[in-house]
N, C-alpha and C positions, 0 to 999 in steps of 0.2 A: 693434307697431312698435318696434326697437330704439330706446336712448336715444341722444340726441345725443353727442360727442364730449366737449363740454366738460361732460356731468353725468354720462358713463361711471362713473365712483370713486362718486362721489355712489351712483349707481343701483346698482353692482355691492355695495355695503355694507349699501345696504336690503335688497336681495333675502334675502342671505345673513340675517341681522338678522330677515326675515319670517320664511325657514325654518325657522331654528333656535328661534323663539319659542315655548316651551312652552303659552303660551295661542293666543287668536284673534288674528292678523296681516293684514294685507294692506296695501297703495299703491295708490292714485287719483292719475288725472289731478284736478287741481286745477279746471280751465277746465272741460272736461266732465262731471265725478263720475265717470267711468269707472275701473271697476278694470284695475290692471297687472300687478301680483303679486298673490298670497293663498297663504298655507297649506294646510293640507289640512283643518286644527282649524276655520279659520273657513270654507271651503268646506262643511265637512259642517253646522258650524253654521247656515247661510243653505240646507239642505237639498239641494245640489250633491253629485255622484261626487265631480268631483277640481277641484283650483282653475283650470285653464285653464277649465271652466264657465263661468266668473265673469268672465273676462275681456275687457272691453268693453260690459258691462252696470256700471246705474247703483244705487244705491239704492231707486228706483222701479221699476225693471224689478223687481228682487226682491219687491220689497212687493205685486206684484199676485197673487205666491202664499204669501207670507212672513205680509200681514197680519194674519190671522189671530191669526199665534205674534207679533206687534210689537207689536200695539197700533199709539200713533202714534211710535215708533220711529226709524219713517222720517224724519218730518216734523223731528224733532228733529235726527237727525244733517244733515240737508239743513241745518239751522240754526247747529252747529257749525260745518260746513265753512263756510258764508256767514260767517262770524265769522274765519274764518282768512283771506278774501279781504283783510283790511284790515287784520290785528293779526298781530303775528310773536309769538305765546305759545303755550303747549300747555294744550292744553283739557284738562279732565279731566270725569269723570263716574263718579263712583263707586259710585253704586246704579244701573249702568241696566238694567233689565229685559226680558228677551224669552223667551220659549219656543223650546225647542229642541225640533227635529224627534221625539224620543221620547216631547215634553207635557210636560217638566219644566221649572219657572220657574229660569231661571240670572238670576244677581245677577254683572254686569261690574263692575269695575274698568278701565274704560276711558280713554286717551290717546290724544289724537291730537298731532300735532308735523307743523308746519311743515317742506315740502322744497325748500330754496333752490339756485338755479345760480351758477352763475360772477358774477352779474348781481345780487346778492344780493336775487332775485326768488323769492317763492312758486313753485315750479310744482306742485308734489304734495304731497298729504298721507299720511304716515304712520299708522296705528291700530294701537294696540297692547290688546289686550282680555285681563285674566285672569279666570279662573274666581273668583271667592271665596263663593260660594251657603255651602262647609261654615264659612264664618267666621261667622256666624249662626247663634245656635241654632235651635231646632226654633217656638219662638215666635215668634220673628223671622221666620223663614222663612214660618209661615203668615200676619202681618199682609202681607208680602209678597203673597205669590197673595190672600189680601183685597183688597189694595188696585189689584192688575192686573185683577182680574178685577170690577173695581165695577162697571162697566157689566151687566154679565150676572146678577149676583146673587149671592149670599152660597150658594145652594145649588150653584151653580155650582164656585166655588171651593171651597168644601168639598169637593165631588165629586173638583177637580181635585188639592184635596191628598192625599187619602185615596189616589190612583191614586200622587203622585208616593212616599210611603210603604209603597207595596206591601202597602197592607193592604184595600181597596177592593172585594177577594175575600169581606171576612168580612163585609162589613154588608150585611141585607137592606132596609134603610133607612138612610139618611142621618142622621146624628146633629146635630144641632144643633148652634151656633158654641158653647156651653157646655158641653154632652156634650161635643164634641169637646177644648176646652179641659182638659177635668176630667180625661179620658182620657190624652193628654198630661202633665198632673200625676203623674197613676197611674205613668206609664208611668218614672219618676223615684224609682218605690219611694214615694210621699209616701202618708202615711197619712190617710182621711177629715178626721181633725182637723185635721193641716198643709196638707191643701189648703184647707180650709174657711177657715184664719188667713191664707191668701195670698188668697183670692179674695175677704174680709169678706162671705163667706156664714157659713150657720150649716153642721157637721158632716151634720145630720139632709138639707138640701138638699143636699149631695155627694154621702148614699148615695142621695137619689129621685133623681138623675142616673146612678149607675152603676146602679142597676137597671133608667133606660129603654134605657142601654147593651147591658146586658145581653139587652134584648128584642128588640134590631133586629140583632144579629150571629148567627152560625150556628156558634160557636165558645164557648169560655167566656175569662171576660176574661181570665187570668191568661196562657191562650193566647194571647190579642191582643194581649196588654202585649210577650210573646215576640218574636211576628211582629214587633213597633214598633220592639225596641230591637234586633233581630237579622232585618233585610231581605233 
């Protein structure tokens, strides 16, 4: 449905503004949560072809195949935008989590902004979403899928980072949250000793870690350390 006359400028500015957005974009109706615009970045993000997909579907229509990769996601921005019904501010949400269509956990920097008319009334909401997952290290990044993926379990996430690492190929078993951790250390050049002084274990427990390392991969570690630091 074209926009009204008097929020032509308004609407012609967004659009332009979505397009151009280097990260995930799009505009909703306010009253309904129906999207208007969207990108192509946040189309493919929400697992759509191309952004007209998206268009007249709500939050919830996405979530009955999105869940999965959201978590409660949904339930949250639905809470956002309820927040915007009543307050002229821009939200912000800077750690929000979801999985993207390939299985990899993205870490948004998201904004939403109030879209007012002539009538200096809400009517749409603007989102502005950037990538920032490589702003976090590699530590961060796993307490991250830790903590999305609690419901499911720790072998779970493990599983899930090892895939988003592209290393998932070498293990014939799953390495432990401490294997894993140590490995990660390794992977940093850090020698038994200086891992052992960062993690106040002793030396002797670093190497009975990288030797059960050693027994659940189908590679030798020095090659794993490779694969880690060069994906």
């Amino acid at each position: 449905m074209p926009p009204k006359s008097e929020n032509l400028i308004n609407f012609r500015f967004v659009e332009d503004l979505i397009y151009s957005f280097k990260g995930s974009a799009h505009l909703k109706d306010l009253k309904s949560g129906k999207y208007i615009f969207s990108n192509e970045i946040n189309a493919l993000n929400v697992g759509m072809n191309k952004p007209a997909d998206l268009y007249g579907l709500t939050v919830r229509d996405l979530d009955r195949q999105m869940q999965q990769n959201w978590g409660d996601l949904a339930a949250r921005i639905e809470n956002f935008e309820n927040q915007l019904r009543h307050q002229y501010t821009i939200i912000l949400d800077d750690q929000q989590l979801s999985i993207l269509p390939c299985g990899d956990l993205a870490i948004h920097n998201m904004k939403k902004y109030p879209l007012l008319n002539s009538k200096n009334k809400i009517m749409a909401i603007v989102t502005l979403s950037e990538l920032v997952t490589h702003q976090f290290d590699i530590f961060q990044q796993l307490e991250f899928y830790l903590t999305f993926y609690q419901s499911h379990g720790k072998k779970i996430a493990i599983q899930k980072f090892l895939n988003y690492l592209h290393i998932a190929v070498y293990f014939m078993e799953l390495p432990t949250l401490s294997e894993l951790r140590i490995l990660l250390l390794k992977s940093r050049k850090s020698t038994a000793k200086a891992i052992a002084a960062q993690l106040f274990i002793s030396p002797l427990t670093v190497e009975t870690h990288l030797k059960r390392i050693r027994d659940k991969i189908n590679t030798d570690i020095n090659s794993l350390v490779e694969h880690l630091n060069n994906p």
